[in-house]
C-alpha positions as CSV (number, residue, x, y, z in Angstrom):
1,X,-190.1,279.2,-0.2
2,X,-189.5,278.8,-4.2
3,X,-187.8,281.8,-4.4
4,X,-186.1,283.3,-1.7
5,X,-185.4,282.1,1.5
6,X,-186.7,283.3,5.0
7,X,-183.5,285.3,5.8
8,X,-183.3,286.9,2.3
9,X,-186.7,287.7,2.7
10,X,-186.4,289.2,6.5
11,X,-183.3,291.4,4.7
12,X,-185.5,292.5,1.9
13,X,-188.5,293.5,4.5
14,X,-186.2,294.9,6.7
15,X,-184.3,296.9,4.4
16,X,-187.1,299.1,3.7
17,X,-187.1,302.2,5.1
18,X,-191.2,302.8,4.6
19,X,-191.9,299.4,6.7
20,X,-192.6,299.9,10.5
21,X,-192.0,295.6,10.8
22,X,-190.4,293.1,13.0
23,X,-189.3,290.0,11.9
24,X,-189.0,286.8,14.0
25,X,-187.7,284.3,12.6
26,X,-189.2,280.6,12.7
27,X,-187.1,278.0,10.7
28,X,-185.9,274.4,11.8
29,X,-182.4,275.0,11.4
30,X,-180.6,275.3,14.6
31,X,-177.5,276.5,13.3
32,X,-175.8,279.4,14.2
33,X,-174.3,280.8,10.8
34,X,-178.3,281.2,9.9
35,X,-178.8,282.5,13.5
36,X,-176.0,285.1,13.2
37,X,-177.1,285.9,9.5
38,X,-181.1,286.4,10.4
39,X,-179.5,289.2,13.7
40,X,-177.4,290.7,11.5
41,X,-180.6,291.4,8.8
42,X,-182.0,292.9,11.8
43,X,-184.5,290.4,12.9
44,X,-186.2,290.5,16.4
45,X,-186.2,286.8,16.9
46,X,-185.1,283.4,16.2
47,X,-187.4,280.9,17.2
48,X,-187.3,276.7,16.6
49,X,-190.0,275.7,15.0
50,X,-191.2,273.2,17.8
51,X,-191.5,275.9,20.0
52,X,-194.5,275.6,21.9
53,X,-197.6,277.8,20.5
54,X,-198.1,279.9,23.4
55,X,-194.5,280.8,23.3
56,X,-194.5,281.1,19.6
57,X,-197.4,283.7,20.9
58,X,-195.5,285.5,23.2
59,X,-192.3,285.8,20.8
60,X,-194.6,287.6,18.5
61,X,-196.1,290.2,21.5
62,X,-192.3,290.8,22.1
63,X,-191.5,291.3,18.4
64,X,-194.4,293.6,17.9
65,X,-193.5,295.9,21.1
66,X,-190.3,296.3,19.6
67,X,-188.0,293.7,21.6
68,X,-186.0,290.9,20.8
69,X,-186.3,287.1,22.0
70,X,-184.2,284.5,21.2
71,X,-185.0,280.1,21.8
72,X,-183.5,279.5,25.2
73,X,-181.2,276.9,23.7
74,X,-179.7,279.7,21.5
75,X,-179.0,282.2,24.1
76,X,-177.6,279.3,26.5
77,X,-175.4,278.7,22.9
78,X,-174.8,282.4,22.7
79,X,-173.8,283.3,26.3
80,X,-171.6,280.5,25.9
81,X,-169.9,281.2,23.0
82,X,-170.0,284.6,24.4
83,X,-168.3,283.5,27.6
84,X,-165.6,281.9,26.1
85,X,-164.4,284.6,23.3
86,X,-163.9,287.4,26.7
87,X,-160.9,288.0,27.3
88,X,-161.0,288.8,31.3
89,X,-158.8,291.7,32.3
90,X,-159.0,293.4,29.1
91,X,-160.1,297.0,29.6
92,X,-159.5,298.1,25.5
93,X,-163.0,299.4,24.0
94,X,-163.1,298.5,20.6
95,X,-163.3,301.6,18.4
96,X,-166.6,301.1,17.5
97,X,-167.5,301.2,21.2
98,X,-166.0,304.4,22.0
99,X,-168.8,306.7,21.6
100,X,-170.3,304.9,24.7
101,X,-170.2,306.3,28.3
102,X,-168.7,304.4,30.9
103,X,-171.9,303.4,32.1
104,X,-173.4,302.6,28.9
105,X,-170.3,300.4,28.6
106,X,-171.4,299.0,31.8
107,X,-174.7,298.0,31.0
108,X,-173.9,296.8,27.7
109,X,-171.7,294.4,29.0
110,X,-174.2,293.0,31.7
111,X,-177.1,293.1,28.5
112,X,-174.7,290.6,26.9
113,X,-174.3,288.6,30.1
114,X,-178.0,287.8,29.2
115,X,-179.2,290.1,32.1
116,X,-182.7,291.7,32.3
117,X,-183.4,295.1,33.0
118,X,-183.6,294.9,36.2
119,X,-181.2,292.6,37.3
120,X,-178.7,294.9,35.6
121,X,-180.6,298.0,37.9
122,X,-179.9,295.3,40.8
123,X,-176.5,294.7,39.6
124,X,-175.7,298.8,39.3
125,X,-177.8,300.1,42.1
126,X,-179.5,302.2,39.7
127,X,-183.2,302.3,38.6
128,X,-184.8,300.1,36.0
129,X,-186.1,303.1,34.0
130,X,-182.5,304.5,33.9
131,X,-181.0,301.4,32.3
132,X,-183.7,301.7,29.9
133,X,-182.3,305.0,29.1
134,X,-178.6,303.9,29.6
135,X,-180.0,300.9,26.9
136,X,-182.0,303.3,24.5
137,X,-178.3,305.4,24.5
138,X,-176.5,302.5,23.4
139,X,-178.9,301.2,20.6
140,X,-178.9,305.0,18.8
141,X,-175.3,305.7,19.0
142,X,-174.5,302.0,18.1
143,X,-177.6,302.5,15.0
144,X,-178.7,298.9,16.2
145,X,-182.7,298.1,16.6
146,X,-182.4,296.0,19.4
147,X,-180.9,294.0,22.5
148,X,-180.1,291.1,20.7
149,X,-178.2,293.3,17.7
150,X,-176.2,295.0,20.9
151,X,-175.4,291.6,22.3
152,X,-173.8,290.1,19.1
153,X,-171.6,293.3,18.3
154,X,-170.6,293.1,22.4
């Protein structure tokens, strides 16, 4: 792009308030500096470009119904990294966490296990339409757009 790149652009397009868009991005740079940069602009997705085209297809169904998807290889990296930043034992919310219920806290620990829905309903013995809610909660009082924004910050 001769003048600005894809995750300038996805901040630009994503900074307007007027625009109703999703951004996934497609790039061949698997690193993660340009992986965290393009969640923290707010993009939905961060796809390889030798992703297959039927899941290139899919990624842009999730985008557009307001999810987020991320290449396998990069949540494996991301649960990983994830993993191995925890500190087990620690029960200290960080103070940007503390508007959170307990059981928001609860599910937004699980969502950035990599857990679905309903595995975290399993996991809880609640209802998959209540961790929805539980999950709507966190994004608005965190002001993040999506699942993958509320696993990075967890």
């Amino acid at each position: 792009m001769p003048e600005l790149d894809g995750l300038k652009a996805a901040e630009r397009i994503l900074a307007d308030p007027d625009l109703d868009t999703a951004v996934l991005m497609l790039t061949t740079f698997d690193l993660d500096e340009y992986i965290y940069e393009a969640l923290r602009v707010g993009a939905s997705g961060f796809l390889l470009k030798d992703t297959p085209a039927d899941r290139l297809l899919e990624a842009v169904r999730v985008a557009a119904a307001g999810d987020a998807l991320l290449a396998p290889s990069i949540t494996r990296r991301l649960i990983d990294r994830f993993a191995r930043a925890a500190r087990p034992g620690s029960e200290e919310v960080p103070a940007a966490l503390e508007e959170l219920t307990a059981r928001e806290l609860d599910v937004l620990r699980l969502v950035a296990q990599g857990l679905s829905n309903t595995e975290i309903a399993a996991e809880l013995t609640l209802g998959e339409n209540t961790i929805k809610t539980h999950m709507a909660h966190v994004l608005a009082k965190l002001d993040l757009r999506d699942r993958v924004q509320a696993v990075v910050l967890a």
